[in-house]
C-alpha positions in Angstrom: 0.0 0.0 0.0 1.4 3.6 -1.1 2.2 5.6 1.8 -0.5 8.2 2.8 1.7 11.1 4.2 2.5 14.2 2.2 5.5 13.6 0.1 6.4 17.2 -0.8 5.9 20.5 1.3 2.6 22.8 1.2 4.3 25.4 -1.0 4.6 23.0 -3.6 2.2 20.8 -2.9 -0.4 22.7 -6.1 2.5 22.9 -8.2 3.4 19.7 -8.5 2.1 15.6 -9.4 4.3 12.6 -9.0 2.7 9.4 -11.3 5.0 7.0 -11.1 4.2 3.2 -10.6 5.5 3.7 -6.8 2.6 6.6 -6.6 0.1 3.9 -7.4 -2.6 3.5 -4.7 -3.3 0.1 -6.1 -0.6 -2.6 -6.9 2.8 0.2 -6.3 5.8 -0.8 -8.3 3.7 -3.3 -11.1 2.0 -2.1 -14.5 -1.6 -2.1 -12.8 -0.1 0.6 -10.3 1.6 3.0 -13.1 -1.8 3.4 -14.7 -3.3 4.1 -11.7 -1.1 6.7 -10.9 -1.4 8.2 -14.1 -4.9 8.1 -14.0 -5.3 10.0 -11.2 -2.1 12.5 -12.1 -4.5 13.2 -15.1 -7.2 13.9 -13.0 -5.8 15.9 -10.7 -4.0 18.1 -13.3 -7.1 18.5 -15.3 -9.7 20.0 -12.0 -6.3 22.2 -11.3 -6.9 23.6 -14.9 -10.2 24.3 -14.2 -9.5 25.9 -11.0 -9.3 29.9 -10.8 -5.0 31.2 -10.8 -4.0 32.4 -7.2 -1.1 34.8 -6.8 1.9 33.3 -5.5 4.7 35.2 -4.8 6.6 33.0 -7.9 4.1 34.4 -10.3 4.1 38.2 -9.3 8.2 38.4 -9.4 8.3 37.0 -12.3 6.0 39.7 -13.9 8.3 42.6 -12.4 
């Protein structure tokens, strides 16, 4: 079973999506577990997509 703690701080935590087989909530580490963790990288990257852009302090210095 994947391991449910946070893997990556809350700064990054919206600005990043890990989907490899190792991320897989099902079968980690085989096939079955890859395309699981794609599925739901693809999911997850699509509803952030939809989501209204917040300013982060990344964004507004790199507009000047």
């Amino acid at each position: 079973m994947a391991d449910p703690r946070p893997w990556v701080g809350q700064e990054w935590r919206d600005r990043m999506v890990l989907a490899g087989s190792e991320t897989g909530s099902r079968d980690p580490g085989y096939l079955a577990g890859a395309i699981d963790a794609a599925e739901r990288a693809a999911a997850l990257v699509i509803a952030r997509m939809h989501k209204p852009a917040h300013s982060s302090p990344l964004s507004s210095a790199a507009n000047g």
